[in-house]
C-alpha positions as CSV (number, residue, x, y, z in Angstrom):
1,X,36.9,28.3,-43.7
2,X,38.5,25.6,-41.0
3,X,36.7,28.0,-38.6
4,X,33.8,28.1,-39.7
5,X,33.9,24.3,-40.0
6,X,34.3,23.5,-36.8
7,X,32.3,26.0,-35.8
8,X,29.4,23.8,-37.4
9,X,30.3,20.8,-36.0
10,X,30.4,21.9,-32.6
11,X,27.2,24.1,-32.8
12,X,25.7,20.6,-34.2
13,X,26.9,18.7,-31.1
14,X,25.3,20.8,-29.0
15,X,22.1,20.3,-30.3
16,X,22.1,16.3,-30.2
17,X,22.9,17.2,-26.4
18,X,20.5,19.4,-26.3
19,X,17.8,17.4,-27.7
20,X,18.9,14.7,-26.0
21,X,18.7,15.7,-22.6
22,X,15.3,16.8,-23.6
23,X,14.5,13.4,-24.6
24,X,15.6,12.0,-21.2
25,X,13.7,14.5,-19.4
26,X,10.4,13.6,-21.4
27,X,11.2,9.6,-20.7
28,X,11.3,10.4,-16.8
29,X,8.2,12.4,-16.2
30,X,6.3,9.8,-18.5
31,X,7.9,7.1,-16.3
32,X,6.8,8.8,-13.2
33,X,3.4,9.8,-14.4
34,X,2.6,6.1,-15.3
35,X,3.8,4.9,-12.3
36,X,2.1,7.0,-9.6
37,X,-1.1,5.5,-8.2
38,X,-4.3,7.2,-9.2
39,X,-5.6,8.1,-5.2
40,X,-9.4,7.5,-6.3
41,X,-8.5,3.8,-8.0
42,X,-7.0,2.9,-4.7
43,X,-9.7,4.1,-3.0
44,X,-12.0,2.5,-4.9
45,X,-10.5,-0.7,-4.6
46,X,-9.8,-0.9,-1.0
47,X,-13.5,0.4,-0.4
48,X,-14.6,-2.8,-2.3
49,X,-12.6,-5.2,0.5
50,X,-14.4,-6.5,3.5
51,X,-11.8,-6.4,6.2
52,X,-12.2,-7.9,9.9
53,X,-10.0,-6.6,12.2
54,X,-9.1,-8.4,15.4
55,X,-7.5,-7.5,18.5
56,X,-4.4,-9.9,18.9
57,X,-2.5,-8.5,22.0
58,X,-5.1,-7.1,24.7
59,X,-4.3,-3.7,24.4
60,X,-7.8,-1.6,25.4
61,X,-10.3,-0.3,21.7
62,X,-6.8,-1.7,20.0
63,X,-9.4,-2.9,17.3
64,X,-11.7,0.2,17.1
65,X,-8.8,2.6,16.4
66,X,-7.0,-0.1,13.7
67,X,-10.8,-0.1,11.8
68,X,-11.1,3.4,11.9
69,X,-7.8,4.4,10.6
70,X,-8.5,1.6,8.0
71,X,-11.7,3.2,6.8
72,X,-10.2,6.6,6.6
73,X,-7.8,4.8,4.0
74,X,-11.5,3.8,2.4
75,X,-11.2,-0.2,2.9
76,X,-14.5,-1.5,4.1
77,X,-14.3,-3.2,8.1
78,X,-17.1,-5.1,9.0
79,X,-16.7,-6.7,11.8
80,X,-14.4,-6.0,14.9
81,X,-13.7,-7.8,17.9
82,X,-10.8,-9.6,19.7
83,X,-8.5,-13.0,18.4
84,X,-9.6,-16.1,20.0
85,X,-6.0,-15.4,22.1
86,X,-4.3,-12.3,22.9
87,X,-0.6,-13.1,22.8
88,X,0.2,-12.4,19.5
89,X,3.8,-11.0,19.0
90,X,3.1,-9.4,15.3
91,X,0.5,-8.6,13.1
92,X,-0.7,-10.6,11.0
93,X,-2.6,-10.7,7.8
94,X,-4.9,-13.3,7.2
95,X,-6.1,-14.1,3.0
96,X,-10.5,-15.5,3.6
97,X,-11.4,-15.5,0.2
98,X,-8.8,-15.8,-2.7
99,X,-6.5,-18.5,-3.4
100,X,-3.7,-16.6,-4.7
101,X,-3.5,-14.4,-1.8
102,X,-3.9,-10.8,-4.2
103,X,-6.6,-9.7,-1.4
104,X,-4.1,-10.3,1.6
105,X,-0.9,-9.5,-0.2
106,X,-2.6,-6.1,-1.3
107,X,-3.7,-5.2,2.5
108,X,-0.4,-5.9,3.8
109,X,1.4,-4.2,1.2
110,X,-1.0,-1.2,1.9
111,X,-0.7,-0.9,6.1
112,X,3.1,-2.4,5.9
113,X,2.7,-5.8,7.6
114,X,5.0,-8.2,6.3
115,X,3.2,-11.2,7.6
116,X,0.8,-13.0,5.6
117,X,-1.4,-16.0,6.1
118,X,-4.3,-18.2,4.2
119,X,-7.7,-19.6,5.9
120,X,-10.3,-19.8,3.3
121,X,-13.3,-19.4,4.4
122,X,-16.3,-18.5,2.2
123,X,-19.1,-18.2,5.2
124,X,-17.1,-15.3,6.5
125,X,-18.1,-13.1,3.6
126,X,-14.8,-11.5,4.1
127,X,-11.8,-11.1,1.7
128,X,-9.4,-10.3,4.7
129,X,-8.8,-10.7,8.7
130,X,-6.3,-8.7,10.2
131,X,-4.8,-9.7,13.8
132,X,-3.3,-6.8,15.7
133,X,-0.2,-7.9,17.4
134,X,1.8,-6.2,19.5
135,X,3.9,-4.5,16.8
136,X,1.0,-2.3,16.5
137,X,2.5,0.7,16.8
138,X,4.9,0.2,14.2
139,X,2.4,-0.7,11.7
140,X,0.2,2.5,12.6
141,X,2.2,4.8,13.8
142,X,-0.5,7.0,14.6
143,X,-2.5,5.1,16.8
144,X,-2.8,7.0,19.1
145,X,-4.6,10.2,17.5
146,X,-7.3,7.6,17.7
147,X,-10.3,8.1,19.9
């Protein structure tokens, strides 16, 4: 009867584990599933940002290759050209049409750039200028697939 007792118990713990690794596992995968961006809501969103990219470092169609790779992500370039100097060290992301900074933070966040500056300026028509500096290839890696 002592047996059989214990047999109970133990059989009983079991199951808790049991069930409670199987709550842990559920918790996880909805923890990843709500956290992993939806591919057509970024696109979507970055497709609704007008970008101007500007070559800040000399290097030869620097800007051409930096827009297209930024379109194939889906953000919207409309302008291109070169910075009104071409010594610029690092890249730099430049905030035209919000205050807060949620376009330019969002950009840089997106192509890895870690600096970000403001210059509003609602004639521009642009949410965001980027400035290619001469950490380019770090930034995009891939560069050089381009053109």
């Amino acid at each position: 009867m002592l047996i059989a007792a214990l047999n109970k118990q133990s059989s009983g713990k079991i199951i808790i584990y049991i069930l409670a690794v199987l709550l842990l596992a559920f918790l996880v995968s909805m923890l990843i599933m709500f956290s992993r961006e939806d591919p057509e809501e970024i696109y979507r969103k970055n497709s609704n940002m007008r970008i101007e990219v500007l070559n800040g470092c000399g290097e030869n169609r620097l800007a051409i290759k930096v827009a297209n790779i930024l379109r194939k992500q889906g953000f919207n370039v409309v302008r291109i050209g070169d910075a009104h100097k071409t010594d610029f060290g690092e890249t730099v992301v430049i905030e035209r049409d919000d205050e807060n900074m949620e376009n330019a933070q969002y950009v840089a966040c997106r192509i890895g750039c870690k600096n970000i500056g403001k210059d509003i300026d609602a004639a521009l028509f642009l949410e965001v200028t980027i400035i290619i500096g001469r950490d380019y290839e770090k930034i995009f890696p891939d560069i050089e697939k381009e053109l």
